[in-house]
C-alpha positions as CSV (number, residue, x, y, z in Angstrom):
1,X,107.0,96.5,110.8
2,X,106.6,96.1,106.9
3,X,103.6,94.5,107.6
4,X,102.0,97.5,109.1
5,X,102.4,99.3,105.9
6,X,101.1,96.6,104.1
7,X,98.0,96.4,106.1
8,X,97.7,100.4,105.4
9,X,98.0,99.9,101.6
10,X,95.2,97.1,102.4
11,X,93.0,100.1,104.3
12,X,93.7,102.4,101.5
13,X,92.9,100.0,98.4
14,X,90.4,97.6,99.7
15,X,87.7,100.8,99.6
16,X,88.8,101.6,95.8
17,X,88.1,98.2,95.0
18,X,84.4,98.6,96.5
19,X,83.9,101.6,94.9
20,X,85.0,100.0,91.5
21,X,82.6,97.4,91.7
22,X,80.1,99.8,92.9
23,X,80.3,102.5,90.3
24,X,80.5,100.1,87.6
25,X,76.6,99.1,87.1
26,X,76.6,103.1,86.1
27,X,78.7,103.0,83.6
28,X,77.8,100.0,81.9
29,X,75.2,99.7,78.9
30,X,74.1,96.5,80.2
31,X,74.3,93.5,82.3
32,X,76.3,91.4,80.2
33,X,79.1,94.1,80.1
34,X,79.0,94.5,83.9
35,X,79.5,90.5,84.1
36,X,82.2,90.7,82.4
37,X,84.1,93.7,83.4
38,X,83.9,92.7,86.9
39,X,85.2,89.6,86.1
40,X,88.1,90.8,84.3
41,X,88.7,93.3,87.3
42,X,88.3,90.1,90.2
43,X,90.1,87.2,87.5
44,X,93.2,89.8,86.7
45,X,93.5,90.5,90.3
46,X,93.6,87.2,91.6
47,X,96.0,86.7,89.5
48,X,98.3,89.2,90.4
49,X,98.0,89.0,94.2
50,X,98.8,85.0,93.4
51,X,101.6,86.0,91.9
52,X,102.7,88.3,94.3
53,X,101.7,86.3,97.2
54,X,103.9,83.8,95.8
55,X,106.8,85.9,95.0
56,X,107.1,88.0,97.9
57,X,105.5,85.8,100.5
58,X,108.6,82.9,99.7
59,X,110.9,85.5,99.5
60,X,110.3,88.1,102.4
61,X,108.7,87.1,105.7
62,X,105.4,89.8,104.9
63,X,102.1,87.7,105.2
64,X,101.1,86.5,102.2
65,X,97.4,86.8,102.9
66,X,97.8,90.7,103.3
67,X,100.0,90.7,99.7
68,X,97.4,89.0,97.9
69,X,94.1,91.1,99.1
70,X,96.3,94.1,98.5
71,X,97.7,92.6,94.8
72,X,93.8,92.3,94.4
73,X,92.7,95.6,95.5
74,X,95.3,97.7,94.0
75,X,94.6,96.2,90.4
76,X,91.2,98.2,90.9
77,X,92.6,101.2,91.9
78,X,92.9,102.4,88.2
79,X,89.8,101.6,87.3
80,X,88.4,103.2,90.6
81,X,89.9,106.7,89.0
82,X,88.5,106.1,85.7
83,X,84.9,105.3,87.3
84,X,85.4,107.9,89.7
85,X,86.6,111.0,86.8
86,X,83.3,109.9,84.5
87,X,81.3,110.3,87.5
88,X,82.2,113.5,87.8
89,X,81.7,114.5,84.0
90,X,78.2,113.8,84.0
91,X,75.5,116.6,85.0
C-alpha cells in the first residue's frame, strides 16, 4: 500500500524535475553555468535517493528503486519553484 503513495510522490515530482532542467537554460548567463547547475541538481540528488534508498529500502519493505527516483526528483522540486516564480517575473 505505502508503495502506492510512493509511486504518487514519483508522478507528482518526476514532472518538477523535467521542468527544472527545462527552465534552467533560461535562467542561466551561459553554458558553463547551466553545466554546472544541472550537475549540482542530478549529483545532490543522487546522492540523496542513495541515501534514502539505502536507509529506507533496508529498513522498510518500500521498493528502493521508487525511493531513490523520488529522493532524486524531490531535490528538484525547490529549484522547480524558484525557476518557475522568475518565470513569472519577467514581461
Amino acid at each position: 500500500m505505502y508503495n502506492l503513495w510512493l509511486l504518487l510522490v514519483c508522478l507528482v515530482t518526476v514532472p518538477a524535475m523535467a521542468y527544472a532542467h527545462l527552465r534552467l537554460p533560461f535562467h542561466t548567463p551561459d553554458r558553463r553555468h547551466l553545466r554546472v547547475a544541472r550537475i549540482v541538481l542530478l549529483a545532490t540528488g543522487a546522492g540523496f535517493g542513495w541515501i534514502m534508498a539505502r536507509i529506507y529500502g533496508l529498513a522498510t519493505e518500500l521498493n528502493p528503486v521508487l525511493i531513490f527516483i523520488s529522493g532524486v526528483a524531490l531535490v528538484h522540486v525547490p529549484a522547480a519553484c524558484v525557476l518557475f516564480l522568475k518565470g513569472r517575473e519577467q514581461p
